[in-house]
Backbone as a chain_set.jsonl record, in Angstrom:
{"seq": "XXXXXXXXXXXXXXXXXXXXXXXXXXXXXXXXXXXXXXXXXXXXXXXXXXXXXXXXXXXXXXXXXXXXXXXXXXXXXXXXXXXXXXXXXXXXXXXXXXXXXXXXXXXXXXXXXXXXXXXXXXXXXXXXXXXXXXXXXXXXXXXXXXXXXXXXXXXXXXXXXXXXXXXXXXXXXXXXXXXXXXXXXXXXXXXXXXXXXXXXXXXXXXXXXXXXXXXXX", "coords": {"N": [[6.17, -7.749, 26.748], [7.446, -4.091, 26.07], [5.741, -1.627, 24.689], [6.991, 1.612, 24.349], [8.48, 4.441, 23.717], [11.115, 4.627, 24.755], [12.038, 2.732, 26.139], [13.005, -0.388, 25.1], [12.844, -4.115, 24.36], [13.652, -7.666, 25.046], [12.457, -11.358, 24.508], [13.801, -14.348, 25.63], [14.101, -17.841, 24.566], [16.247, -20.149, 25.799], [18.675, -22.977, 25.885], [20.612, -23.434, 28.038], [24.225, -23.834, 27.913], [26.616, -25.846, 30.278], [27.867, -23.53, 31.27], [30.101, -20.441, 32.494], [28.133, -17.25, 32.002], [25.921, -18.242, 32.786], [24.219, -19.026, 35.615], [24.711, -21.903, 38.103], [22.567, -23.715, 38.763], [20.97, -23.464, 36.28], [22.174, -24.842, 34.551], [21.812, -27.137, 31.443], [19.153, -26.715, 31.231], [16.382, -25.852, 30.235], [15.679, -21.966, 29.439], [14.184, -19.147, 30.608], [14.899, -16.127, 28.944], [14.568, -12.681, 30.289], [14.837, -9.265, 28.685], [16.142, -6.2, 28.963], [15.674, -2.996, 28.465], [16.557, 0.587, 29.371], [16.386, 4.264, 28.988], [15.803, 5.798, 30.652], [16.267, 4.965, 32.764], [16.18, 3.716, 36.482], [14.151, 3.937, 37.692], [12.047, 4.61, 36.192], [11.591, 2.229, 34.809], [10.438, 0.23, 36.672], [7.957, -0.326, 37.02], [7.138, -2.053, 34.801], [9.018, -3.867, 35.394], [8.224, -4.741, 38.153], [6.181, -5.846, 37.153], [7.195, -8.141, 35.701], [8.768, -9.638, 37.536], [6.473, -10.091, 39.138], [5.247, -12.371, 37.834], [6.825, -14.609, 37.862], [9.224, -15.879, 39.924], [12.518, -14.913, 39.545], [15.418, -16.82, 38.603], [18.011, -15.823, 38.218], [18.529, -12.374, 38.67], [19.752, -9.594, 37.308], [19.216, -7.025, 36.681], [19.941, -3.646, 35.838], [21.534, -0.763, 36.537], [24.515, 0.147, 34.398], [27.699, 0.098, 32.419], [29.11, 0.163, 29.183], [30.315, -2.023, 28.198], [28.638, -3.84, 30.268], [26.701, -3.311, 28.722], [27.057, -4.688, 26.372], [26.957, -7.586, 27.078], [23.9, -7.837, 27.873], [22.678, -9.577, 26.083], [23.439, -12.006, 26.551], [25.589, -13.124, 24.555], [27.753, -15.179, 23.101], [31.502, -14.497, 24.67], [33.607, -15.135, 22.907], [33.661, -16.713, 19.296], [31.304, -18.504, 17.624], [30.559, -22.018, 15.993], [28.125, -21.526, 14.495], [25.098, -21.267, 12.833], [22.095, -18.566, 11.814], [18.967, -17.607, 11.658], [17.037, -14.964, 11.203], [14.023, -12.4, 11.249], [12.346, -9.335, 10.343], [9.383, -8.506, 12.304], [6.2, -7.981, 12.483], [3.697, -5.362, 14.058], [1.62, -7.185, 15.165], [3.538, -9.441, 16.582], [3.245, -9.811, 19.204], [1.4, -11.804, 19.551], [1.589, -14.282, 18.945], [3.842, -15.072, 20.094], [4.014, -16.982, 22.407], [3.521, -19.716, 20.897], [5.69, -19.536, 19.022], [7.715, -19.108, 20.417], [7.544, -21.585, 21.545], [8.793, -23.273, 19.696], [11.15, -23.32, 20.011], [11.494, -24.502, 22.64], [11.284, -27.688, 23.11], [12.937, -30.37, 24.306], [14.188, -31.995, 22.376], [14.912, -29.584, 20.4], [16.912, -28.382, 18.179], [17.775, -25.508, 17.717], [19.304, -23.38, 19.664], [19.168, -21.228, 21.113], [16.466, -18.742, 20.881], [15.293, -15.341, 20.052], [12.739, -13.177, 20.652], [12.902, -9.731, 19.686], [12.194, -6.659, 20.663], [11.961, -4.095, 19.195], [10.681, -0.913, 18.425], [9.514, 2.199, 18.435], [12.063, 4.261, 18.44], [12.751, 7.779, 17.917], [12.585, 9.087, 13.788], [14.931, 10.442, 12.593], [16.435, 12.158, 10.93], [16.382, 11.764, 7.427], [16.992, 9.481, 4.943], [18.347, 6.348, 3.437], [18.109, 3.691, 4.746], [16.247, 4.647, 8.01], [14.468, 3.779, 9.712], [13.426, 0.819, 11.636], [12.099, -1.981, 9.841], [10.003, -3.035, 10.762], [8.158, -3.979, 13.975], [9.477, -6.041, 15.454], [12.113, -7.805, 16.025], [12.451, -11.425, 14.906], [15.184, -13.753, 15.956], [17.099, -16.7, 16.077], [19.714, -19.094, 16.908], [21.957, -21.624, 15.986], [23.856, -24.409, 16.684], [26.589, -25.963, 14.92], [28.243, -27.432, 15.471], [27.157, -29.428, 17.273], [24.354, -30.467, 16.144], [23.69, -31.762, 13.372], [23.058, -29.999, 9.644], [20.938, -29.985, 8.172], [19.094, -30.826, 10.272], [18.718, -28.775, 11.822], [17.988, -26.749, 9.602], [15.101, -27.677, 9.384], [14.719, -27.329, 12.266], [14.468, -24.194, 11.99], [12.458, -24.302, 9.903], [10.077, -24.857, 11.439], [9.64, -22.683, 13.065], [9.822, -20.776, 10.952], [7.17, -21.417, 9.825], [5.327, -20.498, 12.154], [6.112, -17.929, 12.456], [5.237, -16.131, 10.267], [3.115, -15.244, 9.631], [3.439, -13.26, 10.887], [5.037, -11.746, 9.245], [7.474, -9.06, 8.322], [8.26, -8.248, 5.911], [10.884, -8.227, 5.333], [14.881, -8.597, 6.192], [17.256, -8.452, 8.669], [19.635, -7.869, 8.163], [22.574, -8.795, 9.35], [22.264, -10.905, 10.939], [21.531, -13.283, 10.017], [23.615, -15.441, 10.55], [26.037, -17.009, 9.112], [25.021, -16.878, 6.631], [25.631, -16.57, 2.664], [24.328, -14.747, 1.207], [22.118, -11.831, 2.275], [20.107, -10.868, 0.517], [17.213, -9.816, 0.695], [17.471, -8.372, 2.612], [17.767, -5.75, 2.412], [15.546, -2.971, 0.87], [14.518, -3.291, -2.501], [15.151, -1.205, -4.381], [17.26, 0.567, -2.998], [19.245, -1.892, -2.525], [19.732, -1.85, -5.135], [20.798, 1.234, -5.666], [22.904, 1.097, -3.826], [24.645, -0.614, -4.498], [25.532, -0.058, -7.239], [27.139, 2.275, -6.875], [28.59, 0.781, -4.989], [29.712, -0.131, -7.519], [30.544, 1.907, -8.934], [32.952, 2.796, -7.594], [34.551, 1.015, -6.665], [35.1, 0.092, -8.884], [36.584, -3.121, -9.542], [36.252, -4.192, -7.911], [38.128, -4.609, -5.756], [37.426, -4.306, -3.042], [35.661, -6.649, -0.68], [32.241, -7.126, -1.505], [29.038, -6.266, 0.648], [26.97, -8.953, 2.137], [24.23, -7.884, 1.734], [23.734, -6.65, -0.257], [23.39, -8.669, -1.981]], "CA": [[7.027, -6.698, 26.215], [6.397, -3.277, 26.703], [6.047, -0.514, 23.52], [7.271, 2.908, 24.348], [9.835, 5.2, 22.992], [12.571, 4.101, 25.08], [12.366, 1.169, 26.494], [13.919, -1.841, 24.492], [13.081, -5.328, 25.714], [13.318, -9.247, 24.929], [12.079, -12.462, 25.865], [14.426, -15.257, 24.741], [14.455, -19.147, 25.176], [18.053, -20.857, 25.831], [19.66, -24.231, 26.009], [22.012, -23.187, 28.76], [25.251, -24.349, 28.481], [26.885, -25.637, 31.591], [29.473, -22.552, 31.175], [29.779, -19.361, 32.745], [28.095, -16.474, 32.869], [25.14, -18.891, 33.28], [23.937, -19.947, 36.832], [24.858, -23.742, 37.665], [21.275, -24.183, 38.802], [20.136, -23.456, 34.784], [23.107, -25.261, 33.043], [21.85, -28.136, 30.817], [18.005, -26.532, 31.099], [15.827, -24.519, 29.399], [15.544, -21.094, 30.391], [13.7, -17.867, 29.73], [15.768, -15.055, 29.658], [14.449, -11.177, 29.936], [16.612, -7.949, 29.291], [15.176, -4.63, 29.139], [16.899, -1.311, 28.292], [15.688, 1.706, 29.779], [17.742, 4.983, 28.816], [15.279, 6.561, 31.76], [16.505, 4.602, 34.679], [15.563, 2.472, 37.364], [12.495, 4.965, 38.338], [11.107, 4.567, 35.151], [11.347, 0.919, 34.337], [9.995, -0.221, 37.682], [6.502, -0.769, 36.822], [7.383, -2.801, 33.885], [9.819, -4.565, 36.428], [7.933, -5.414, 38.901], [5.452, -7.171, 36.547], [8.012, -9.765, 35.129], [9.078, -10.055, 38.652], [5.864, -11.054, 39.522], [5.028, -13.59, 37.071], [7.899, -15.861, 38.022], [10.527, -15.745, 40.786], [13.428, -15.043, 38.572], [16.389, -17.065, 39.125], [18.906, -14.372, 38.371], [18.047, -10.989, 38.696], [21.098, -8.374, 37.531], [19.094, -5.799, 35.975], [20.675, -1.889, 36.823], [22.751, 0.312, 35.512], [25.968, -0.563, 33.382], [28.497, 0.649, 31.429], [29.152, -0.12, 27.549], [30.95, -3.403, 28.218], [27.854, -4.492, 30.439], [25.385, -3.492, 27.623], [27.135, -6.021, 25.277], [26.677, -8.537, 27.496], [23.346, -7.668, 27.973], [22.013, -10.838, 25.232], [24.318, -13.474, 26.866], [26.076, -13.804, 24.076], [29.311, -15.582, 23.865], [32.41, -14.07, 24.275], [34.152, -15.993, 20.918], [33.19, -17.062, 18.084], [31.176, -19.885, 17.667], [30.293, -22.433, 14.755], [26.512, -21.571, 14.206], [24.156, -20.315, 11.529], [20.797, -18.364, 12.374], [17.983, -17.051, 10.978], [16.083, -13.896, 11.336], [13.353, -11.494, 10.297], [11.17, -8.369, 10.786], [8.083, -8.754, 12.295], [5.44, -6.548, 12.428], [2.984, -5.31, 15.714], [1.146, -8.539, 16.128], [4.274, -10.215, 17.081], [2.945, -10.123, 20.105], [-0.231, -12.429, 19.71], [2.025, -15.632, 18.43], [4.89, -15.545, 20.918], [4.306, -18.034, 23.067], [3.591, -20.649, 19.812], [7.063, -19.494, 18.522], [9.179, -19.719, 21.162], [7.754, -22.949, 21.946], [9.491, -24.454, 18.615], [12.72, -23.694, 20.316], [11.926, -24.886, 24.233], [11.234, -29.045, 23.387], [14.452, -31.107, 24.354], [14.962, -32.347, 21.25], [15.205, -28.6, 19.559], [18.371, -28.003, 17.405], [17.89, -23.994, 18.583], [19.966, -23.142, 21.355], [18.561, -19.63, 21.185], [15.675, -17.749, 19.945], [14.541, -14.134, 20.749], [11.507, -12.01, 19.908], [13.828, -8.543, 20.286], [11.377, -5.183, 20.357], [12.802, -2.132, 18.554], [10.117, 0.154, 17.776], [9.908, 3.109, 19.186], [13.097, 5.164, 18.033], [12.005, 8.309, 16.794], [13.182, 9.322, 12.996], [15.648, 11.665, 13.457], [17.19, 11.984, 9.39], [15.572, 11.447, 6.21], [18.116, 8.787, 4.235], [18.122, 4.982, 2.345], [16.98, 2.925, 6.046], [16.119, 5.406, 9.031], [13.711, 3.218, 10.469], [12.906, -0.185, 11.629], [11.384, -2.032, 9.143], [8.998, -3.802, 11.423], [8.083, -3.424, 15.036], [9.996, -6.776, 16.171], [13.287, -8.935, 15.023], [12.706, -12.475, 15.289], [16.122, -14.276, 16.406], [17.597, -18.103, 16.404], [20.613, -19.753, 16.258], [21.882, -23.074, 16.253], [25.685, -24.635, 16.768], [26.73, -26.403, 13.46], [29.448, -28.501, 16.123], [26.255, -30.124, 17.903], [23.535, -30.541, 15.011], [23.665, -31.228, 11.672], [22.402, -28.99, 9.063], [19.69, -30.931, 7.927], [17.979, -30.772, 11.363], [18.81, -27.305, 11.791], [16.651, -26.036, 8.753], [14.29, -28.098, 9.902], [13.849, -26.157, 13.458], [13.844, -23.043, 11.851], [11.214, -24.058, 8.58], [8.814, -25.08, 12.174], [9.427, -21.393, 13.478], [9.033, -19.89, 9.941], [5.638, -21.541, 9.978], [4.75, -19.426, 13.078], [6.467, -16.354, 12.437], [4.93, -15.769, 8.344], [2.195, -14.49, 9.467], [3.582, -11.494, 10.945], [6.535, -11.525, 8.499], [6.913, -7.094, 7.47], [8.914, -8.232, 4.373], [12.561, -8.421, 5.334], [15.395, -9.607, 7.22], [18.197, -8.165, 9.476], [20.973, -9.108, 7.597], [23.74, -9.315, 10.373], [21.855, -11.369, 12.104], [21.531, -14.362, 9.454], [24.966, -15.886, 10.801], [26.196, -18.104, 8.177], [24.815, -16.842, 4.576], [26.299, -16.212, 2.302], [23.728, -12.95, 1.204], [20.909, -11.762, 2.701], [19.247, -9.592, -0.486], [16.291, -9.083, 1.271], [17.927, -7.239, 4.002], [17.541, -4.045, 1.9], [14.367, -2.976, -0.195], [15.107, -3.654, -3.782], [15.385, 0.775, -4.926], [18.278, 1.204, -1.604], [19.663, -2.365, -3.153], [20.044, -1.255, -7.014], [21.819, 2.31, -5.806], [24.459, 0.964, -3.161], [25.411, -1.799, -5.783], [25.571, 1.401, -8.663], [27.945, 3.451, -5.742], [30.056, -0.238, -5.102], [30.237, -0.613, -8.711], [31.556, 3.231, -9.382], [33.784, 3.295, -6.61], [34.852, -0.324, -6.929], [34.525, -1.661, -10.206], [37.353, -4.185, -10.125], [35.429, -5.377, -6.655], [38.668, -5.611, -4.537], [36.613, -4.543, -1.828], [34.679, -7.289, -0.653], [30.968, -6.479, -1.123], [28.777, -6.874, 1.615], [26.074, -9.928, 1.735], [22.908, -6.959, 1.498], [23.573, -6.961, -1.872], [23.065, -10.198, -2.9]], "C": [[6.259, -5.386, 26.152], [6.524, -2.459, 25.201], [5.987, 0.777, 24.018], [8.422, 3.358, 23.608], [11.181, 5.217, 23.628], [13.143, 3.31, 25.658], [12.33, 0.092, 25.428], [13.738, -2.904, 25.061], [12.971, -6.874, 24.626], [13.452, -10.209, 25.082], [12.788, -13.819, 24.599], [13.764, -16.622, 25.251], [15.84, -19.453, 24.676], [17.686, -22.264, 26.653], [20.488, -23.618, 26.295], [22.382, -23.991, 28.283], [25.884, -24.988, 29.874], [28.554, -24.772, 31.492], [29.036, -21.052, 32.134], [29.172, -17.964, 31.691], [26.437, -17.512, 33.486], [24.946, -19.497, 34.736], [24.197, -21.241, 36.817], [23.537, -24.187, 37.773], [20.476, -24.514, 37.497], [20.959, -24.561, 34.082], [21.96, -26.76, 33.386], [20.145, -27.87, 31.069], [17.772, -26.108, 30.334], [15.572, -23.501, 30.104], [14.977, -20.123, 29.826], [14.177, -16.788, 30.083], [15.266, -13.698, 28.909], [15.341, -10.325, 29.651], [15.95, -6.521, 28.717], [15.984, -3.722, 28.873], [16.268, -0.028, 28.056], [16.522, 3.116, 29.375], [16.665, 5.793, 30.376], [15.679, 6.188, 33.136], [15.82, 3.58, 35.116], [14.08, 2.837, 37.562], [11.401, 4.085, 37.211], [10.429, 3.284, 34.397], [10.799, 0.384, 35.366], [8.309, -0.553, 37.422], [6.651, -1.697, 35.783], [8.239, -3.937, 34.5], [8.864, -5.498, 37.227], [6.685, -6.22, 38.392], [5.704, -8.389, 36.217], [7.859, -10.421, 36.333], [7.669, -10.85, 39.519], [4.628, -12.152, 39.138], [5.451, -14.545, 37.24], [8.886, -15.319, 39.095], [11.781, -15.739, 39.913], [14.739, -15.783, 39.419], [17.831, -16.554, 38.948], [18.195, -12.938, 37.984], [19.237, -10.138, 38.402], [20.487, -7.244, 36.569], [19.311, -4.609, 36.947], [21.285, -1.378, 36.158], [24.129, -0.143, 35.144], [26.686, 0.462, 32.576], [28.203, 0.133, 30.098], [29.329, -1.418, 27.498], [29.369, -4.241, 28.985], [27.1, -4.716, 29.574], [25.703, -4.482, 26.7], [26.995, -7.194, 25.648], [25.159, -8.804, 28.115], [22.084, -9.436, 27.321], [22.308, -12.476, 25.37], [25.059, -13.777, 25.907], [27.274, -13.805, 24.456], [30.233, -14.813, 23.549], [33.782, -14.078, 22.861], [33.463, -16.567, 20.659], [32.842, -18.515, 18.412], [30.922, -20.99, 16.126], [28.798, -22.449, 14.756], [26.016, -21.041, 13.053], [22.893, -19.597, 12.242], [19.962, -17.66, 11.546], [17.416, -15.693, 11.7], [14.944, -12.775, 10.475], [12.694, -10.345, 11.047], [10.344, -8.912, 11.068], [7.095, -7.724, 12.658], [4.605, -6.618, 13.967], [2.274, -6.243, 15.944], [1.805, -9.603, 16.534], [3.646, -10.527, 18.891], [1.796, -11.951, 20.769], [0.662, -13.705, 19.276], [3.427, -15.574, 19.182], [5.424, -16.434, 21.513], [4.175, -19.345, 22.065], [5.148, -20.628, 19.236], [7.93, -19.778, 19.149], [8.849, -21.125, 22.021], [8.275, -24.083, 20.861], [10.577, -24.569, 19.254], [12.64, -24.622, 21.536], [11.68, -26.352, 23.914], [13.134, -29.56, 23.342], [14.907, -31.353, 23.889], [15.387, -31.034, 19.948], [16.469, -28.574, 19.115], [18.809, -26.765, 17.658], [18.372, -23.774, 19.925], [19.62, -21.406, 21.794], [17.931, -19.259, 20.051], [14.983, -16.989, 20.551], [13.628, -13.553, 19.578], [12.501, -10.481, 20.763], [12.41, -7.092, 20.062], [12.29, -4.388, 20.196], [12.278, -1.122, 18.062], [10.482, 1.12, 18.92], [11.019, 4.914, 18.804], [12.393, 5.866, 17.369], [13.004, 8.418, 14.704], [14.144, 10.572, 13.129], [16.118, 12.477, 12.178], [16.661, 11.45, 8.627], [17.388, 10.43, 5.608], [17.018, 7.274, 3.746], [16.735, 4.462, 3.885], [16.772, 3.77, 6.846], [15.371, 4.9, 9.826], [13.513, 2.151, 10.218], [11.728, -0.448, 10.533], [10.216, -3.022, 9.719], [9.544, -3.294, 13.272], [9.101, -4.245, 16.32], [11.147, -7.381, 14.959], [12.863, -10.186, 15.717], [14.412, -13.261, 15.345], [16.473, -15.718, 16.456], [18.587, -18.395, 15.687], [21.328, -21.225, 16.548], [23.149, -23.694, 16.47], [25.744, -26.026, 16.16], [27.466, -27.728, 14.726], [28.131, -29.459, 17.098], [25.112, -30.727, 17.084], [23.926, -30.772, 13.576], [22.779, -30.285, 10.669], [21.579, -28.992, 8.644], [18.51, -30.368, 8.905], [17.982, -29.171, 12.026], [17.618, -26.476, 11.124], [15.598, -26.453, 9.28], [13.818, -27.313, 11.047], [13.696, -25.15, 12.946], [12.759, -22.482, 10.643], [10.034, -24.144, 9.915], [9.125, -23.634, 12.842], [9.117, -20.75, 12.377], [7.227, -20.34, 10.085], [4.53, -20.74, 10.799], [4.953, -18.053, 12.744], [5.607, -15.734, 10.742], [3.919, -15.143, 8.849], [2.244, -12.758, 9.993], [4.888, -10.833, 10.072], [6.113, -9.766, 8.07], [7.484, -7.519, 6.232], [10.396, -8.204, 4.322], [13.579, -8.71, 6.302], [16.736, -8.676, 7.829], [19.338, -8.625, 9.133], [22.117, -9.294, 8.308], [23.173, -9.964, 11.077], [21.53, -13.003, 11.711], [23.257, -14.903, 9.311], [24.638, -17.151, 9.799], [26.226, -17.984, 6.305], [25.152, -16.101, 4.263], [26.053, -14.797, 1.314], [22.895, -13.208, 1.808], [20.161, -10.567, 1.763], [18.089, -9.144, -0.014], [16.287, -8.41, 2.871], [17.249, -5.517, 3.891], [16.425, -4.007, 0.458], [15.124, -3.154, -2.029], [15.992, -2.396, -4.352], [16.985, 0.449, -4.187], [19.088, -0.236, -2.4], [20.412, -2.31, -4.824], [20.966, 0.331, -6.483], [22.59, 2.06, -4.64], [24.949, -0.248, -4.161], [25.678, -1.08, -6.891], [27.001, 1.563, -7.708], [29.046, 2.433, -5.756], [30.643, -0.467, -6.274], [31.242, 0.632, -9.158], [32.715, 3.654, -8.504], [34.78, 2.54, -6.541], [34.783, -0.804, -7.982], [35.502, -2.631, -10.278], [36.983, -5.096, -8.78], [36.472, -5.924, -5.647], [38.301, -5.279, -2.928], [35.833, -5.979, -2.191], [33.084, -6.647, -0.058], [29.835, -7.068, 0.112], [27.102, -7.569, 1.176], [24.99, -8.721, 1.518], [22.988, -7.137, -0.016], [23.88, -7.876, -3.084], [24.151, -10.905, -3.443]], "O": [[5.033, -5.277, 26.158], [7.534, -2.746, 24.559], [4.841, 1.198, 24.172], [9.187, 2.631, 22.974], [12.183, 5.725, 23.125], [14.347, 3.085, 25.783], [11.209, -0.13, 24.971], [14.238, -3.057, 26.175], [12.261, -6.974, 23.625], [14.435, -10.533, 25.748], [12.508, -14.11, 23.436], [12.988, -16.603, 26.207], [16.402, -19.169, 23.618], [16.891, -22.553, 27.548], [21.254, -23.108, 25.477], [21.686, -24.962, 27.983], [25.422, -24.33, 30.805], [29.727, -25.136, 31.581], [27.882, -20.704, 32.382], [29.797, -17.722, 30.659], [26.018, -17.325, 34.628], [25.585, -20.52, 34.982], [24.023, -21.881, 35.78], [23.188, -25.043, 36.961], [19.63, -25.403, 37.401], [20.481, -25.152, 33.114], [21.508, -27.268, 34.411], [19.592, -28.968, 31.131], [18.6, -25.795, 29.478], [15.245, -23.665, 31.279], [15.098, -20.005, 28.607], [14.064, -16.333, 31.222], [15.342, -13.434, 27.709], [16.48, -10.37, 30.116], [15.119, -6.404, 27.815], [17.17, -3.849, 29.177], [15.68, 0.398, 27.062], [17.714, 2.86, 29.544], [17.417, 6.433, 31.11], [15.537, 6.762, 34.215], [15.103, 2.776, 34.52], [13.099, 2.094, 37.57], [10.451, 3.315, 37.355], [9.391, 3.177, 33.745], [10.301, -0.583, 34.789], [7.825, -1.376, 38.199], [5.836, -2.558, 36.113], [8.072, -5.039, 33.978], [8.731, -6.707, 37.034], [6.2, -7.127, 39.069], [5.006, -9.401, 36.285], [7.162, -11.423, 36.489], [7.738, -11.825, 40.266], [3.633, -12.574, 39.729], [4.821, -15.556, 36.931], [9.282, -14.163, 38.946], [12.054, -16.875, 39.525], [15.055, -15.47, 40.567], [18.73, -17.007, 39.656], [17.436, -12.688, 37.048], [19.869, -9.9, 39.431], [21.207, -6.635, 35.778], [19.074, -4.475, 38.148], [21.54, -1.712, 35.001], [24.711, -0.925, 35.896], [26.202, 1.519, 32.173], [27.082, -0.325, 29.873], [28.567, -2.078, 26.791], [28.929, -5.198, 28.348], [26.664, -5.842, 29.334], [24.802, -5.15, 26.194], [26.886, -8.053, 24.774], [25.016, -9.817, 28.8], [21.181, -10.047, 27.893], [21.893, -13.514, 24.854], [25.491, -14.916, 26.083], [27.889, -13.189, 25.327], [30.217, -14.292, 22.434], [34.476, -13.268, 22.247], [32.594, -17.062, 21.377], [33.463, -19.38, 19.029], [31.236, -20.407, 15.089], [28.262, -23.516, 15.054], [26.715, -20.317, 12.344], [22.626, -20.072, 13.346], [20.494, -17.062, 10.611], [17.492, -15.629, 12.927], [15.074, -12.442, 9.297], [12.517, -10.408, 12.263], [10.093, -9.923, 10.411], [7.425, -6.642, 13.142], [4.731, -7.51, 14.806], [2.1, -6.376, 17.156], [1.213, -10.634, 16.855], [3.799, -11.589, 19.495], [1.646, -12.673, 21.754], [-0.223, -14.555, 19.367], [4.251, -16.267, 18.586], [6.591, -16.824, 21.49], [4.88, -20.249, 22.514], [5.732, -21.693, 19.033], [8.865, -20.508, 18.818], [9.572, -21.643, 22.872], [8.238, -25.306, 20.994], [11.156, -25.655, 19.267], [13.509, -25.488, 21.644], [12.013, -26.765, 25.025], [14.099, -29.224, 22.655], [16.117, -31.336, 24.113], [15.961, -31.297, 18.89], [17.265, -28.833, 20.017], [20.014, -26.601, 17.847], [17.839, -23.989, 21.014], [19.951, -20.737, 22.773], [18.276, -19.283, 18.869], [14.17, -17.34, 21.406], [13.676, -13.472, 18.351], [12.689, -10.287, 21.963], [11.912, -6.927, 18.949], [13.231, -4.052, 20.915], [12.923, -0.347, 17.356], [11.267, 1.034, 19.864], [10.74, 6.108, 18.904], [11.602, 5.472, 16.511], [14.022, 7.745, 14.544], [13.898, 11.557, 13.825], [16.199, 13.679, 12.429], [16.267, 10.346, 9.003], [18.544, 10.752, 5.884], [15.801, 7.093, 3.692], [15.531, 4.628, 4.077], [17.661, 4.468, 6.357], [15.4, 5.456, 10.924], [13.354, 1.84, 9.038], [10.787, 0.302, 10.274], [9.601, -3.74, 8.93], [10.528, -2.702, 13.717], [9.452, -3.803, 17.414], [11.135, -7.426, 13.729], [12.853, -10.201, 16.947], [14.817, -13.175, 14.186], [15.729, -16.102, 17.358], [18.728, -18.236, 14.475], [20.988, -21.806, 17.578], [23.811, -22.681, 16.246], [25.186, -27.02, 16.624], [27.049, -28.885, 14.672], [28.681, -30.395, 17.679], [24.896, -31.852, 17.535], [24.422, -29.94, 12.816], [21.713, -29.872, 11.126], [21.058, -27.881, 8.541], [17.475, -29.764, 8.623], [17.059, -28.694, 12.687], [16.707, -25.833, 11.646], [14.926, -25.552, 9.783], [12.757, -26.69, 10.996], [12.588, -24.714, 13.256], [12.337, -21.362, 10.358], [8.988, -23.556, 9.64], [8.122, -23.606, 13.556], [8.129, -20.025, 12.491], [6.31, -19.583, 10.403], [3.392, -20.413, 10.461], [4.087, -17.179, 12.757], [5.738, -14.533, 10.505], [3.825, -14.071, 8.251], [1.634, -11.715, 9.756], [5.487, -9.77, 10.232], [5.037, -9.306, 7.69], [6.968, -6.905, 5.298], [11.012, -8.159, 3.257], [13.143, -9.119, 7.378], [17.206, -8.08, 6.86], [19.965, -9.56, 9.631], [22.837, -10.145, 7.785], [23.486, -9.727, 12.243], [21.322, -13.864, 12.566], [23.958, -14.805, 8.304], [23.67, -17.898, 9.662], [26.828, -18.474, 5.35], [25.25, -15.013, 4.829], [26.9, -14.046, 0.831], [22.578, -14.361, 2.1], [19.722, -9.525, 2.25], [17.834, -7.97, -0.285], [15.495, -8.13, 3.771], [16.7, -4.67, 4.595], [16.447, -4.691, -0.565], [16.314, -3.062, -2.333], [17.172, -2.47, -4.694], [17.866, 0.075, -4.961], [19.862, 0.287, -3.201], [21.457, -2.751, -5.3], [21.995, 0.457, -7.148], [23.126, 3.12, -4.316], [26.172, -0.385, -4.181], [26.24, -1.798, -7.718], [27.93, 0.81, -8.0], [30.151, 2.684, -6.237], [31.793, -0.897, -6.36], [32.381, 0.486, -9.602], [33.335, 4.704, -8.669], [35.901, 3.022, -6.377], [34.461, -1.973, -8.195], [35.349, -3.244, -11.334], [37.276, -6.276, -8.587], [36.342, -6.922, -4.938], [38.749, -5.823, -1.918], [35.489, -6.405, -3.294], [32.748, -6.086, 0.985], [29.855, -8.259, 0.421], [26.296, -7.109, 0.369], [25.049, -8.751, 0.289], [22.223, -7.786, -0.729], [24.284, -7.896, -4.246], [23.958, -11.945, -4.072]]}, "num_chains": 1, "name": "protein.A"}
């Protein structure tokens, strides 16, 4: 993965499916899937390119230019909804140095993880002083699991043997749209930025028929 100011990139493992948009050659493998996002172009990502490229013969190649609709499909994910839960967290700049230990909890056959990415997002400059304005770490760790294939039991289980790896670069908090399933994620948001949007929902809302959102516990 590369760190600059506008390139975006990360390196997943998947338990294809045998469904589309997946190759038939991958379904029912494991696979490692790149995705890069350049706002500079083809020019500019090409050296960073042609390194992946020649690490491994990739067995699909569709990186290029896209519209909006491509960029969401950019992560593979699925088009509907599925029954999963997942975990995630910040991690800080030595995500790098424990990568390949982490995403080898997900790649054994018997994993319960059907996906887990190391996502890079530093970079962005600050642009606005406010509550969040910046990544609170240099990486998101990623995994999720499908409740209709696993039980929940063995679930936690794969992702207490990835916490084990990931703690050491833990920054201190978690991506809270990204913990599919729970029912808060309070340490999404520092405690201060927690205590005055729960003040703001309470004076704006006090009879709470908004529903409040999991960040605040």
């Amino acid at each position: 993965m590369k760190n600059s100011s506008g390139v975006s990139s990360s390196i997943a493992v998947l338990h294809v499916p045998p469904l589309p948009p997946f190759p038939e050659e991958l379904h029912g493998r494991v696979a490692v899937h790149l995705a890069i996002a350049d706002p500079d172009g083809p020019v500019a990502a090409t050296p960073l390119l042609d390194a992946m490229r020649a690490a491994a013969e990739p067995v699909s190649d569709s990186w290029g230019p896209t519209d909006a609709a491509g960029l969401a499909r950019i992560h593979l994910d699925p088009p509907t909804a599925t029954p999963a839960i997942g975990d995630a967290r910040w991690l800080d700049a030595s995500t790098p140095d424990l990568t390949e230990a982490l995403l080898s909890t997900a790649a054994a056959d018997d994993a319960p993880i059907v996906m887990m990415e190391i996502r890079h997002v530093a970079g962005a400059p600050v642009r606005r002083t406010g509550a969040v304005v910046a990544p609170p770490g240099g990486f998101i760790y990623h995994a999720v699991a499908p409740l209709n294939l696993f039980p929940r039991e063995r679930i936690e289980a794969g992702f207490a043997r990835a916490r084990s790896v990931w703690s050491i670069a833990d920054a201190g908090s978690t991506p809270g749209s990204w913990v599919e399933g729970a029912a808060s994620v309070p340490d999404a948001l520092p405690a201060d930025v927690r205590k005055r949007s729960a003040a703001i929902a309470d004076a704006v809302d006090p009879d709470a028929r908004i529903r409040r959102s999991r960040r605040l516990g």
